[in-house]
C-alpha positions, -999 to +999 in steps of 0.1 A: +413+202+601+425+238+614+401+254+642+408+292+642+392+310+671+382+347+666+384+349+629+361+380+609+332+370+594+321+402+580+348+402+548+334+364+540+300+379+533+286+396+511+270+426+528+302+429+546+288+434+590+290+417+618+314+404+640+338+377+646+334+335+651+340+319+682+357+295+668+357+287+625+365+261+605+375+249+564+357+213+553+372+203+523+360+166+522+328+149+540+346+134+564+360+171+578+324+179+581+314+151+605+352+158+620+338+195+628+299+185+637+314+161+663+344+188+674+311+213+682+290+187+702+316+175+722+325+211+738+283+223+736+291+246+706+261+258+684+269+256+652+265+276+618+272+263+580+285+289+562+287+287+519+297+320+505+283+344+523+259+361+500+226+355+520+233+362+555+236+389+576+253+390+604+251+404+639+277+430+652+286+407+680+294+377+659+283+340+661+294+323+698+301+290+686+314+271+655+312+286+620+320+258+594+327+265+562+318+241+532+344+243+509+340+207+492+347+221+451+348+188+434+325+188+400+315+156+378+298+156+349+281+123+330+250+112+310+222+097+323+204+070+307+173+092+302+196+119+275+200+145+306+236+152+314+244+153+354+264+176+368+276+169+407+294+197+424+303+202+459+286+227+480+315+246+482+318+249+443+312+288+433+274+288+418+279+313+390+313+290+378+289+255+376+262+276+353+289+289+333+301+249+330+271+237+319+263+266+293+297+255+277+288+221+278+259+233+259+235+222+284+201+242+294+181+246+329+209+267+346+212+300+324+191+320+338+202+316+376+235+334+359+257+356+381+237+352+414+265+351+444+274+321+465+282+283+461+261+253+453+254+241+488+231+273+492+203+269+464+187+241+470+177+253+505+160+287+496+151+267+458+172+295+444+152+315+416+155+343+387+147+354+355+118+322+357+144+294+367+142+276+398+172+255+410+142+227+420+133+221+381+167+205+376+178+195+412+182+157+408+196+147+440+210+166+473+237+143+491+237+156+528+249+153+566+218+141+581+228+160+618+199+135+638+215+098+626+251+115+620+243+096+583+248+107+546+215+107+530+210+110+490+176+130+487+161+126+457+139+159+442+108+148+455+121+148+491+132+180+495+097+196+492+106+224+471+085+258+470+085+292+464+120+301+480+119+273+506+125+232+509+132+214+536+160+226+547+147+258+556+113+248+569+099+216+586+137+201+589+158+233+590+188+231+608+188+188+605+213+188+573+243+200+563+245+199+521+275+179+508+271+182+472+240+184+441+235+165+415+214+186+386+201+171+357+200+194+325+193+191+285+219+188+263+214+207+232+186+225+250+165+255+244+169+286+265+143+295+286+131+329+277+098+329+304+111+364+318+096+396+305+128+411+310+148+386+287+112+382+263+120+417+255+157+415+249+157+386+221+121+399+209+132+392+174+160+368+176+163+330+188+193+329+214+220+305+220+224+296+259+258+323+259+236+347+246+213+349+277+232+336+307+255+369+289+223+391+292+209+382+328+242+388+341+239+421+322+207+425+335+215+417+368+247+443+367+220+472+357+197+466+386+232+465+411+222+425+417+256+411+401+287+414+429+311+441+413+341+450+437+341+482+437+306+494+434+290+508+459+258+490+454+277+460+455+277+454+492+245+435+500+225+405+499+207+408+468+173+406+471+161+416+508+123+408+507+107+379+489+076+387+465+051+383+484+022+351+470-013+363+480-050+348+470-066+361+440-090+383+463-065+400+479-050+412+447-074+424+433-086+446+462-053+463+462-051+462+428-083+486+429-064+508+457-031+508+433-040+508+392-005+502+388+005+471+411+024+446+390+016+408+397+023+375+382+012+344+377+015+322+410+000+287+419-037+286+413-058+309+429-026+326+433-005+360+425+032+373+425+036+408+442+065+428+433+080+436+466+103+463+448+072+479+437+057+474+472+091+494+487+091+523+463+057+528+469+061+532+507+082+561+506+118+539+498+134+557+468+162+542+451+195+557+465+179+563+496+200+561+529+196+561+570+232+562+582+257+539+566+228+514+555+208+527+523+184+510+493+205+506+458+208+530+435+194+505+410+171+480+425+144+489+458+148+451+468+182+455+481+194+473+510+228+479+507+261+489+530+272+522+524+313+511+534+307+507+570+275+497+581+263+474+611+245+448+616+222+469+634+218+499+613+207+473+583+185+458+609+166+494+615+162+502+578+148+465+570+120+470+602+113+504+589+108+491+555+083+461+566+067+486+590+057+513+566+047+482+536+027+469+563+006+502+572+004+512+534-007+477+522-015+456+549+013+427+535+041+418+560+074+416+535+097+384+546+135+389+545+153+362+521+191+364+544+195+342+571+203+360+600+233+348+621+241+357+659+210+371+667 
């Protein structure tokens, strides 16, 4: 395994700021992983797991220690003996490319997380979500680097206390694994899933084959600038900046008196769904909108976006104004969705 000192981490993301690595590193097999984990502690190097860049941002001075990249692409698929059909793929293995797979295979529970950026490694830790898929409702197993016993673990669903945009590895153990691979166990012959208003409305009088609407959401996604399209200059950012926020029953409705028009949606019990986008435009954030070289999307109020040559910083500013003003308007602190790296 090749260590590289210096190397640019802004053109292996998707926003496209920040500065350089310390030091970086390629793992393309487990045992390069525990090669670089044990490269790091022996010289007192923090270090940073990087997957494809789509959900970090990162600061302009770069990251002072080791960045490793997973880029383990191996993919199996077999049947299990209770009719689902497994797919395994590496973290490394490009997320959009595994949902195509499996739609060709003919196999549901992946069609709607269509055209969302980054690899496999990355969705089990934020339970990756859209269009009403979550990766957690067909995440059979997580095989990972367990950073405390220096030990591959298989985690089975159950242990990887999956919620709304979180699990494990980004709460109560964050920073203890590094993801090897996932296992996801999906239904051949399958129904779509068609719980999204969005997609309800696009096959209103038609029943659609799997192609039909992992084709749409990536359609859907390209109109609201959340599919990655070189070129575009909406394309440069992390997707969705804010989570929607999940507030008691009470609270909604209290704002819903203050604001007629405040979508929500179901939640746990007791529970609603806040449309942060809603929340954004609302607080004086127009779509288009720009401070500097960092701006909101001409298409979607969620995502801030880099105009060509942002930094880390000016995206910082725009994201504190944004929580600031949501804050004072409506009383609800937004939470980003990117990691942030360097900081």
């Amino acid at each position: 395994m090749v260590i590289r000192e210096n190397v640019p981490l802004a053109p292996l993301t998707t926003l496209g700021v920040g500065g350089p690595a310390r030091h970086f590193a390629e793992a393309h097999s487990e045992a390069e992983v525990i090669e670089a984990v044990e490269y790091a502690r022996s010289r007192g190097l923090p270090l940073f797991v990087l997957g494809g860049g789509s959900n970090i941002v990162v600061a302009d001075a770069g990251f002072p220690g080791l960045v490793l990249k997973i880029a383990i692409t191996d993919l199996a698929q077999s049947r299990a003996t209770n009719g689902r059909v497994s797919f395994t793929a590496g973290a490394g293995y490009d997320w959009d490319t595994l949902v195509e797979r499996a739609v060709a295979a003919n196999c549901a529970g992946l069609e709607c997380l269509s055209g969302i950026p980054g690899t496999v490694g990355a969705t089990p830790v934020q339970n990756v979500g859209a269009y009403g898929q979550e990766v957690s409702q067909t995440i059979e197993q997580v095989r990972a680097l367990d950073l405390q016993s220096m030990q591959i673990r298989a985690l089975r669903n159950a242990e990887c206390g999956f919620g709304y945009r979180s699990s494990i590895f980004n709460t109560r153990e964050r920073g203890r694994y590094i993801i090897l691979s996932v296992t996801f166990a999906l239904r051949p012959g399958g129904r779509p899933s068609l719980l999204y208003p969005d997609l309800q409305k696009w096959f209103a009088a038609v029943e659609p084959t799997l192609a039909e609407v992992r084709a749409a959401v990536r359609d859907i996604r390209h109109r609201k600038a959340m599919l990655i399209v070189p070129g575009e200059e909406d394309a440069r950012s992390v997707g969705s900046f804010f989570k929607n926020p999940v507030l008691p029953q009470a609270l909604v409705d209290e704002l819903s008196a203050r604001a007629l028009s405040l979508p929500t949606y179901p939640a746990t019990d007791g529970f609603r769904k806040l449309s942060a986008a809603w929340l954004v435009e609302h607080a004086g954030f127009a779509k288009g909108c720009a401070r500097g070289n960092a701006g909101i999307s001409h298409k979607h109020a969620l995502a801030i976006v880099n105009r060509g040559s942002a930094t880390a910083a000016e995206i910082l500013a725009l994201r504190d104004e944004i929580q600031a003003r949501v804050e004072e308007e409506f009383g609800i602190k937004l939470e980003p969705e990117p990691v942030f790296v360097g900081f």
